[in-house]
N, CA, C and O atoms as CSV, one atom per row, in Angstrom:
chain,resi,resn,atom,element,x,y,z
A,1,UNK,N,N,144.193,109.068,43.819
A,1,UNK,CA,C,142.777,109.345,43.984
A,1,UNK,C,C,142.333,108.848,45.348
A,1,UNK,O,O,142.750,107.831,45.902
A,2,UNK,N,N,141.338,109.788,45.864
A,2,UNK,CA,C,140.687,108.894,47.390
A,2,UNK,C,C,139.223,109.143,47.594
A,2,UNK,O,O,138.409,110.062,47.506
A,3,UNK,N,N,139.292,107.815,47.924
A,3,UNK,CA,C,137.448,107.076,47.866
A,3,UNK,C,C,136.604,107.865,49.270
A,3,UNK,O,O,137.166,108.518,50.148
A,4,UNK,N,N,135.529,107.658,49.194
A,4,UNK,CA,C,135.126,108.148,50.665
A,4,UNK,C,C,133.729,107.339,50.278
A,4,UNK,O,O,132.979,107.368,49.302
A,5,UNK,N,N,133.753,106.557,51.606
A,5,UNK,CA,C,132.415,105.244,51.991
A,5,UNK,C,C,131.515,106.077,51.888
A,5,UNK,O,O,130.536,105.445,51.491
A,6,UNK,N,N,131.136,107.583,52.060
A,6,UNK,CA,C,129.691,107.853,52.223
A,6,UNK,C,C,129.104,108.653,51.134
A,6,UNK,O,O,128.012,109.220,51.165
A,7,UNK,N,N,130.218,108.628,49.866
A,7,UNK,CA,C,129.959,108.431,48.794
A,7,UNK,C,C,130.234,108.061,47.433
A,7,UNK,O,O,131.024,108.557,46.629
A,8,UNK,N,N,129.448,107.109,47.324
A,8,UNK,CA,C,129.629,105.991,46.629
A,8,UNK,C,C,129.917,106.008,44.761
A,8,UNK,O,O,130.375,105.187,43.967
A,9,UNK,N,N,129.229,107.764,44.620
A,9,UNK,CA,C,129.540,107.981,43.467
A,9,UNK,C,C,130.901,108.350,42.854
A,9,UNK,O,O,131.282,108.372,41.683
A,10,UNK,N,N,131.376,108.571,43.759
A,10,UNK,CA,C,132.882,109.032,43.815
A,10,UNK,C,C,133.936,107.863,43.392
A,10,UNK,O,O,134.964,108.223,42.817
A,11,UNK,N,N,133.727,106.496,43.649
A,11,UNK,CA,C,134.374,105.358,43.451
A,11,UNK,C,C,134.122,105.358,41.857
A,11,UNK,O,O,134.980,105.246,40.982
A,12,UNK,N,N,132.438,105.545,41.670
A,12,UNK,CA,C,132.058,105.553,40.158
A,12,UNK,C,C,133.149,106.264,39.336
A,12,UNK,O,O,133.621,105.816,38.291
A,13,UNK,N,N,133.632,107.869,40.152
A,13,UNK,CA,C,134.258,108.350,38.891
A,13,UNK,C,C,136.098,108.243,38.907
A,13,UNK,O,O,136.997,108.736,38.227
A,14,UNK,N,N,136.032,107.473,39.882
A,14,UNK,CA,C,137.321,107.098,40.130
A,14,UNK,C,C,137.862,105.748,39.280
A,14,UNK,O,O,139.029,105.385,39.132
A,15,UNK,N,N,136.520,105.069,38.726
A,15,UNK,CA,C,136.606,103.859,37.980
A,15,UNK,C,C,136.617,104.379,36.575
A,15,UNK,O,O,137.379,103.791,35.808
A,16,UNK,N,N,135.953,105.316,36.124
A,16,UNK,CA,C,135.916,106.200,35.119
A,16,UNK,C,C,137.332,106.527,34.679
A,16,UNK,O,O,137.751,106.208,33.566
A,17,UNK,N,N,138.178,107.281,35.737
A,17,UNK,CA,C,139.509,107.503,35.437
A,17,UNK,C,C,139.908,106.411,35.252
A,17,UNK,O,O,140.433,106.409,34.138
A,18,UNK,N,N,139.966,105.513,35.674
A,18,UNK,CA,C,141.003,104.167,35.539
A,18,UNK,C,C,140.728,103.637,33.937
A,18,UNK,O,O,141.706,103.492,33.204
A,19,UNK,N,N,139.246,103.334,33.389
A,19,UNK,CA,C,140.038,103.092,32.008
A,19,UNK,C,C,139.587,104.517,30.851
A,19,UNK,O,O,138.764,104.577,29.938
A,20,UNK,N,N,140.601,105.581,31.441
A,20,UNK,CA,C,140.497,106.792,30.627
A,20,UNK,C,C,139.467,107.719,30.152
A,20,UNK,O,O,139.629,108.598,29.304
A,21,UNK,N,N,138.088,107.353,30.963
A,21,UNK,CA,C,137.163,108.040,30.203
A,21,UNK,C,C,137.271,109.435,30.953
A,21,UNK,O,O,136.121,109.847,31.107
A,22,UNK,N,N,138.134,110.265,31.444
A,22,UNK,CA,C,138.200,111.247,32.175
A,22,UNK,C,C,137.476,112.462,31.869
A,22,UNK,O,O,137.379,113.318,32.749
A,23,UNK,N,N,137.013,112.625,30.855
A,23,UNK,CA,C,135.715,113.750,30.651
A,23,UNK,C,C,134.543,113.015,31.571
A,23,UNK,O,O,134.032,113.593,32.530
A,24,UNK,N,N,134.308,112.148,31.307
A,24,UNK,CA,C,132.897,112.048,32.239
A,24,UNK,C,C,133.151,111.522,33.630
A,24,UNK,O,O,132.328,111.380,34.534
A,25,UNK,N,N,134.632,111.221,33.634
A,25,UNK,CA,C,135.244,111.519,35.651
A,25,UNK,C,C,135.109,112.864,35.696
A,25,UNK,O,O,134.687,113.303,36.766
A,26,UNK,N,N,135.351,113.652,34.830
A,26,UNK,CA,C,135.212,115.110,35.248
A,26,UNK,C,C,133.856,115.723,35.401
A,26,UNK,O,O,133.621,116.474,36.348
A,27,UNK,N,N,132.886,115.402,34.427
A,27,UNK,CA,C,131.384,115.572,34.717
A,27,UNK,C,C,131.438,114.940,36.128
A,27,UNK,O,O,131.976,115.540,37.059
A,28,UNK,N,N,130.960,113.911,36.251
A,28,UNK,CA,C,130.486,113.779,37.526
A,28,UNK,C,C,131.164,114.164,38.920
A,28,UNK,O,O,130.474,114.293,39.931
A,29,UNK,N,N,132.571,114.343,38.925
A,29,UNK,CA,C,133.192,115.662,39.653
A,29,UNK,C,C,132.313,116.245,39.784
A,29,UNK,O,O,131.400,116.336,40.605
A,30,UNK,N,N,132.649,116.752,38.764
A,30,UNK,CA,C,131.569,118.852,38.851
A,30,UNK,C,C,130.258,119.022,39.595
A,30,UNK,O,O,129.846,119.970,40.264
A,31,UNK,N,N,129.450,117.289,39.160
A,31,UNK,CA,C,128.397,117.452,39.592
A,31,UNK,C,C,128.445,116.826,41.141
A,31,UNK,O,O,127.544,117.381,41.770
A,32,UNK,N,N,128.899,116.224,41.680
A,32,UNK,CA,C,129.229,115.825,42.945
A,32,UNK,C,C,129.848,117.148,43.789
A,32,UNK,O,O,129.210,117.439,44.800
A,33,UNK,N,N,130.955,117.928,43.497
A,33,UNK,CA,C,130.691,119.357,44.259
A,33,UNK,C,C,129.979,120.406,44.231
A,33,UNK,O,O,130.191,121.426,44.887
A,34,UNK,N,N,129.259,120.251,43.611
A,34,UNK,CA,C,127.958,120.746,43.362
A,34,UNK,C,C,126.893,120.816,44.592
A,34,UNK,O,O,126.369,121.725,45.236
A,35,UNK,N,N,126.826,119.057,44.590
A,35,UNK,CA,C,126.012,118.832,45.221
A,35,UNK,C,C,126.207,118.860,46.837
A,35,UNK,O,O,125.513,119.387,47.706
A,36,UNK,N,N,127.498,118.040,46.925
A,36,UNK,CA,C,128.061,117.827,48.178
A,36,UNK,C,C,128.259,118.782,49.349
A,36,UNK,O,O,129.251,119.497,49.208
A,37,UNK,N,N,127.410,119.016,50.718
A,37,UNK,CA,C,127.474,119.824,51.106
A,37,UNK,C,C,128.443,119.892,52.628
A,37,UNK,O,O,128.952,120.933,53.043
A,38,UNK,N,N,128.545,118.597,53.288
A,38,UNK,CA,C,129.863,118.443,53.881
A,38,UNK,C,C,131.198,119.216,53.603
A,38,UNK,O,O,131.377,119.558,52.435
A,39,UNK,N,N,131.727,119.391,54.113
A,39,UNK,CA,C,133.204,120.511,53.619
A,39,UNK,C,C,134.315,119.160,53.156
A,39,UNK,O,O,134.940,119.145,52.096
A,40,UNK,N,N,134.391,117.761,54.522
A,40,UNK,CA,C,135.277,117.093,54.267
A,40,UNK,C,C,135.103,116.477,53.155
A,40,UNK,O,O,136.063,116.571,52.389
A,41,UNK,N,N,134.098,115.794,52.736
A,41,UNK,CA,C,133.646,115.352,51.696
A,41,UNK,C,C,134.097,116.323,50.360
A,41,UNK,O,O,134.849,116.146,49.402
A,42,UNK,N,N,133.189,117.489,50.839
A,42,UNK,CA,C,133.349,117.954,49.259
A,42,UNK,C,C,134.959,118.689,48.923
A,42,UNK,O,O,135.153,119.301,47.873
A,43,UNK,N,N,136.011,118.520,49.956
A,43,UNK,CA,C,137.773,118.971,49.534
A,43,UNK,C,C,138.135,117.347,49.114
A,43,UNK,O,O,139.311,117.235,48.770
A,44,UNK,N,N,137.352,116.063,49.075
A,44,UNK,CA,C,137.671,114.630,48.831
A,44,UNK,C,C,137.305,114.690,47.354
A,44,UNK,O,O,138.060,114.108,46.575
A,45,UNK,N,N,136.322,115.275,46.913
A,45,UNK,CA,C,135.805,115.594,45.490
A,45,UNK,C,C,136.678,116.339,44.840
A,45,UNK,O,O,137.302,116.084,43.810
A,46,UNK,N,N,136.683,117.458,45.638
A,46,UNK,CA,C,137.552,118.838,44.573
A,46,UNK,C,C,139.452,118.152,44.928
A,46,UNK,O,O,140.300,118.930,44.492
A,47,UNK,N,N,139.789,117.403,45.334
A,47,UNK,CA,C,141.067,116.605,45.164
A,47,UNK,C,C,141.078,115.858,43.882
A,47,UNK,O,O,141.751,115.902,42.852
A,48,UNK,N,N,139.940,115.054,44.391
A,48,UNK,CA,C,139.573,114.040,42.669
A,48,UNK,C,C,139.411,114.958,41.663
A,48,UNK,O,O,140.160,114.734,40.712
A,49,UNK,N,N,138.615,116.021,41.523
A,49,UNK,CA,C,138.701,116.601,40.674
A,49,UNK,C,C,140.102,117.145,39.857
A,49,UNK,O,O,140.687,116.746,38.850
A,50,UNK,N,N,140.287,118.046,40.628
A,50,UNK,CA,C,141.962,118.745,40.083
A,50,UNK,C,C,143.177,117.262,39.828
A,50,UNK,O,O,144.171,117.236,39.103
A,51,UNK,N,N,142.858,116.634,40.338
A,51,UNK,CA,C,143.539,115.477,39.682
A,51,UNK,C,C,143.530,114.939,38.463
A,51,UNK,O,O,144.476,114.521,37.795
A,52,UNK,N,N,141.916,114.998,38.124
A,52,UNK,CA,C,141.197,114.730,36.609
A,52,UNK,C,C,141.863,115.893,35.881
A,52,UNK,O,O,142.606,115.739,34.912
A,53,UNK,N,N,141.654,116.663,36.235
A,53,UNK,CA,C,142.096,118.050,35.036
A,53,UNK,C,C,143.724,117.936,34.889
A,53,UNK,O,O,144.342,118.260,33.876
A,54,UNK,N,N,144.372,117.348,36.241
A,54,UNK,CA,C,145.934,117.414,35.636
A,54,UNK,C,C,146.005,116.295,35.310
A,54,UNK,O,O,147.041,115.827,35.784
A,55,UNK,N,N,145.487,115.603,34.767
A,55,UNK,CA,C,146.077,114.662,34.114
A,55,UNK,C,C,145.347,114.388,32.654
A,55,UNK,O,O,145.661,113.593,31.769
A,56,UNK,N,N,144.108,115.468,32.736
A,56,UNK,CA,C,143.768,116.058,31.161
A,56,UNK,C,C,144.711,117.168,30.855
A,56,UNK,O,O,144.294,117.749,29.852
A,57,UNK,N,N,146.242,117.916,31.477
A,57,UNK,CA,C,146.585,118.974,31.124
A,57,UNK,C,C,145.707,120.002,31.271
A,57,UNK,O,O,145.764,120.742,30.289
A,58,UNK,N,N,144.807,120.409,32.200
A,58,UNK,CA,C,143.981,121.388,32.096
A,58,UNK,C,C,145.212,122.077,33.734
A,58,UNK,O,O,144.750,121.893,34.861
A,59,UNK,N,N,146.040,122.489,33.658
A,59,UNK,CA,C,146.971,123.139,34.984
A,59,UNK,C,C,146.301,123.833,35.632
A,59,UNK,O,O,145.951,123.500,36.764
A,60,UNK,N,N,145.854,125.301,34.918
A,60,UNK,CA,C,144.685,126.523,35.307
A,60,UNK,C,C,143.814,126.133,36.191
A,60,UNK,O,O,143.838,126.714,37.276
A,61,UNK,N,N,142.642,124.862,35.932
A,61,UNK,CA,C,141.518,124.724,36.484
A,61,UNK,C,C,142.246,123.740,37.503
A,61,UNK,O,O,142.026,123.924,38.700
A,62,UNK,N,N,143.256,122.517,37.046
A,62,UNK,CA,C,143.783,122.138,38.693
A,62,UNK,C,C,143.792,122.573,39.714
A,62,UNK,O,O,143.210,122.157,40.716
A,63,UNK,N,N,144.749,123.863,39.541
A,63,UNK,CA,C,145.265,125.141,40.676
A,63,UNK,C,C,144.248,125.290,41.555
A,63,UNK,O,O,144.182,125.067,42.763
A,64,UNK,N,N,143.147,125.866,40.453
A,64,UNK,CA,C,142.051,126.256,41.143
A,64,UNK,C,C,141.182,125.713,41.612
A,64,UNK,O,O,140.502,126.394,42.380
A,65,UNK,N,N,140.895,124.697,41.463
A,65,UNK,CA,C,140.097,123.317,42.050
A,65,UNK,C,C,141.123,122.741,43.443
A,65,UNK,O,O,140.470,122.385,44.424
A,66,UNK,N,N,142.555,122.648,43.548
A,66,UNK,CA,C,143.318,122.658,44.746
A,66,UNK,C,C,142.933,123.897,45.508
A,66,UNK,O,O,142.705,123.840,46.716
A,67,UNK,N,N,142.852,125.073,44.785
A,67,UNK,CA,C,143.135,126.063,46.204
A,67,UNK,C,C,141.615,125.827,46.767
A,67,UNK,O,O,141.619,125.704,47.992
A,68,UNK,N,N,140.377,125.738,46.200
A,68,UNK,CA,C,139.330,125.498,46.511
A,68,UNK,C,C,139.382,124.565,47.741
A,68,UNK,O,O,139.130,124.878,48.904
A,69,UNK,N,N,139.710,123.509,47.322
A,69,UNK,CA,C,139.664,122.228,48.143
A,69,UNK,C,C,140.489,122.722,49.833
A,69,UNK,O,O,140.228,122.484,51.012
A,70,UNK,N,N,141.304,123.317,49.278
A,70,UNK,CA,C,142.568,123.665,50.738
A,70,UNK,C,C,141.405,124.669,51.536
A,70,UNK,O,O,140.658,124.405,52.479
A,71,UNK,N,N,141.492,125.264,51.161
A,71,UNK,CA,C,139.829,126.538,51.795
A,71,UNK,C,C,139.136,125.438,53.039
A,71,UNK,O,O,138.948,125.654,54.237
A,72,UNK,N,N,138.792,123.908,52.010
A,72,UNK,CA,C,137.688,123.581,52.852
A,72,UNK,C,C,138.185,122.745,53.949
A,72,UNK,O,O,137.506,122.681,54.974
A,73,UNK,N,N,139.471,121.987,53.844
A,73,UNK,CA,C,140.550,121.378,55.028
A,73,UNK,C,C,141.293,121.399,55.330
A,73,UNK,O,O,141.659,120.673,56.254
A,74,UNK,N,N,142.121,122.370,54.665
A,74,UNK,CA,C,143.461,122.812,55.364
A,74,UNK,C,C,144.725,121.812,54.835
A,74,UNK,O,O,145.909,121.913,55.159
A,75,UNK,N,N,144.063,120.734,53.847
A,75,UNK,CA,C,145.244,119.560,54.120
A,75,UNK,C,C,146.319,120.062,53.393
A,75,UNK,O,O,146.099,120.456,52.248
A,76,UNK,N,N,147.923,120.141,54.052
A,76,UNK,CA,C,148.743,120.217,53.057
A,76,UNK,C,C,149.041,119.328,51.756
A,76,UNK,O,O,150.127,119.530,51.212
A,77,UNK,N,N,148.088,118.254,51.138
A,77,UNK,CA,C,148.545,117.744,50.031
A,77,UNK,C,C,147.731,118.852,48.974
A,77,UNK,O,O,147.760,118.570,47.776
A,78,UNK,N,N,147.160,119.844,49.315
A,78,UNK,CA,C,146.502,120.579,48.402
A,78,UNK,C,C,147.476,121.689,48.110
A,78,UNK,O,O,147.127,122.141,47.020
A,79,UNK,N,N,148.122,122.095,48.379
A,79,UNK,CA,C,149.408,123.288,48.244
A,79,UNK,C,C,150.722,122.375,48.179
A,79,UNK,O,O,151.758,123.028,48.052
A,80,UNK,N,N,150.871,120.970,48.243
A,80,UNK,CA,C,152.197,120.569,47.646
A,80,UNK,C,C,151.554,120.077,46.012
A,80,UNK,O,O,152.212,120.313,44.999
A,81,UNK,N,N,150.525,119.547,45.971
A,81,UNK,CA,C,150.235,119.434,44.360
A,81,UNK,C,C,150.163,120.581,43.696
A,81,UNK,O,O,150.496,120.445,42.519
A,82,UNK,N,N,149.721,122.133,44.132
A,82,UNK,CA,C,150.076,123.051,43.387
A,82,UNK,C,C,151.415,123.964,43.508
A,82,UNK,O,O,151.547,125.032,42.909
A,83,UNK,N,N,152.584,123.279,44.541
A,83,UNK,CA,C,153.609,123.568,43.760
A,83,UNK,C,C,154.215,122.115,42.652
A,83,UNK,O,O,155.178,122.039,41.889
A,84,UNK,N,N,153.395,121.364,42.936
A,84,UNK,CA,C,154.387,120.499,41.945
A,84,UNK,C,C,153.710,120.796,40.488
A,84,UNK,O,O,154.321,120.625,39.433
A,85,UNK,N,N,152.510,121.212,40.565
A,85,UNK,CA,C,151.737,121.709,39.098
A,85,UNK,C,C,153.091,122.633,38.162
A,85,UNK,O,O,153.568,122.582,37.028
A,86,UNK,N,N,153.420,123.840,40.039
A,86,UNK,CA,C,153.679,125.156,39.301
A,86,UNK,C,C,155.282,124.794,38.899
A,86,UNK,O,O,155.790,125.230,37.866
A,87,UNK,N,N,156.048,123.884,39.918
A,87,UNK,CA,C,157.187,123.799,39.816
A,87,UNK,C,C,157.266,122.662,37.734
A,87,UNK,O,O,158.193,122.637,36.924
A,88,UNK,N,N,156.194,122.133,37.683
A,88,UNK,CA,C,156.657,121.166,36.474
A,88,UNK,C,C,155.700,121.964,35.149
A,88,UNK,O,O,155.405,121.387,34.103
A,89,UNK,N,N,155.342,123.305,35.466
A,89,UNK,CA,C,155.264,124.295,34.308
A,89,UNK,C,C,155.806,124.761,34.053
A,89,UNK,O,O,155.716,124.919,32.836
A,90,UNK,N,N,157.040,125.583,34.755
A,90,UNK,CA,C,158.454,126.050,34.618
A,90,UNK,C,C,159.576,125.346,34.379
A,90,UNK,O,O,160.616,125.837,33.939
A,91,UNK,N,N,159.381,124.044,34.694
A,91,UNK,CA,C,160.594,123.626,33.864
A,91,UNK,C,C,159.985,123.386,32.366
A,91,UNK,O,O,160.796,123.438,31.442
A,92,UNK,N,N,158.967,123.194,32.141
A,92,UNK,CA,C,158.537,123.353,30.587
A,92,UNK,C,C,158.378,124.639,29.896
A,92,UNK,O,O,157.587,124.634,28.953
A,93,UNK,N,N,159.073,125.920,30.225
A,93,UNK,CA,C,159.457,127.021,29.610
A,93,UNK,C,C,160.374,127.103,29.448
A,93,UNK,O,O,160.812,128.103,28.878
């Protein structure tokens, strides 16, 4: 997960994940890219986010919350987490 100083709610839902309440790390996700209108900021959210969902097993909305995020910075950790999504769904077929 990664924090960003200029917003502070983000640590909130990063503390959220830590003792498991990950539905409401995921609410306030949702609602933080929502809001967030910075690009760097809001691919720092939609990272945290798709992180929350893979590690609720939600793969689908990961993907798509990574490719989102890559759109807004280019970073390659957003296309190596969705091959490691895609590569560790296929070995589970």
């Amino acid at each position: 997960f990664t924090k960003s100083k200029s917003l502070p709610e983000l640590e909130k839902a990063i503390n959220l994940v830590k003792i498991g309440r990950y539905d409401q790390a995921r609410l306030l996700l949702i609602d933080l890219s929502k809001r967030t209108m910075d690009d760097n900021i809001k691919a720092t959210v939609l990272w945290n986010l798709g992180l929350v969902y893979e590690l609720q097993g939600d793969y689908p909305s990961a993907i798509k919350v990574f490719e989102d995020g890559f759109v807004l910075s280019s970073d390659g950790k957003f296309t190596s987490e969705i091959k490691k999504i895609k590569k560790g769904r296929n070995l589970l077929r």
